[in-house]
N, C-alpha and C positions, 0 to 999 in steps of 0.2 A: 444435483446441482449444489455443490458446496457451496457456492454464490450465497445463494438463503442466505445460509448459515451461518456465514459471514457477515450478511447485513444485521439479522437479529445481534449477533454480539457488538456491531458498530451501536448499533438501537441503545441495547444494552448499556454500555462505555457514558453515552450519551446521554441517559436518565440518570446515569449514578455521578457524572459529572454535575448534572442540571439541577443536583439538590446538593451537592459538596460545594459548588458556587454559586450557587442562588439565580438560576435563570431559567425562563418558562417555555424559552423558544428556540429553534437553532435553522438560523438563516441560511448558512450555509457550512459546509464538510468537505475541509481540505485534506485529501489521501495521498501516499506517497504509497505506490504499488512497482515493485521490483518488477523487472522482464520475466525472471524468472522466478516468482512467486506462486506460478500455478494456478493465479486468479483470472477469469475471461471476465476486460473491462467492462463493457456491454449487459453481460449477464446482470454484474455486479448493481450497475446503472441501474437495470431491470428490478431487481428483488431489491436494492433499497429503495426504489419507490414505492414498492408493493409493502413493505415489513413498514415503513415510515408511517402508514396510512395510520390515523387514530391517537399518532405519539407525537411528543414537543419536536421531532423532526419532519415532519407533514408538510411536502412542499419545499425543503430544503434542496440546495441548490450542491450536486456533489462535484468538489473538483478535483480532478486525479493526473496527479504530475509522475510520468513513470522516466525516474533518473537511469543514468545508463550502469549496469553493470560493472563495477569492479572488482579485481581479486591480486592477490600477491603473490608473483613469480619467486619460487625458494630459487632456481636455477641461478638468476640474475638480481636479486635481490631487489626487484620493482615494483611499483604500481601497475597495475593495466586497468584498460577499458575492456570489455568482452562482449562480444557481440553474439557471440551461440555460446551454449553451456561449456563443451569440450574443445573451445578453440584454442590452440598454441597460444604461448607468449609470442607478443608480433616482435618482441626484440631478441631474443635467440632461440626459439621454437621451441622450446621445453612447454611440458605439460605439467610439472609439478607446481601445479598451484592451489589457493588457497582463496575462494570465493571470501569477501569483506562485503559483498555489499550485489544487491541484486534480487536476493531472494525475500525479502523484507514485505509487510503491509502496515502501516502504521497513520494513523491517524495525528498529522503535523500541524491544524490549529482549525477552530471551530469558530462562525462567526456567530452573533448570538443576540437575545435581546430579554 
């Protein structure tokens, strides 16, 4: 379960912030996890409550916004939306594209005390 592994380096992130800005507690962890990141939400949910036990994140509250996939049609020179990995451009069915955005985890703001 990469999940863990995952939550330890969010853990991680979170202690070495907690002493670069001076705070002892972290109420809550706002996540931005791509569709296609690889990561199962759930799990992640599961092992950072477990990895958080003991550290300034104990009890913090995780919130995970998964934005929609976008990537750049070379064909048409577009933005899209995507909805599975290998789907056409919906505006002239080319596949020659270019993921921007989708496969991302990133840690987007922390509430703290």
């Amino acid at each position: 379960m990469h999940e863990m592994a995952l939550s330890e380096s969010i853990i991680g992130i979170l202690e070495t912030e907690a002493v670069r800005n001076n705070f002892a507690r972290v109420k809550k962890v706002f996540l931005e996890i791509g569709p296609f990141s690889g990561v199962e939400v759930e799990a992640l949910r599961f092992s950072f409550e477990v990895v958080a036990r003991g550290t300034i994140a104990e009890n913090a509250d995780l919130e995970i916004e998964t934005p929609e996939a976008q990537a750049h049609c070379f064909v048409c020179d577009t933005y899209i939306h995507l909805k599975n990995r290998y789907d056409a451009c919906p505006r002239c069915g080319g596949h020659q594209l270019h993921m921007t955005s989708g496969e991302e985890m990133k840690i987007k703001e922390l509430e703290v005390e």
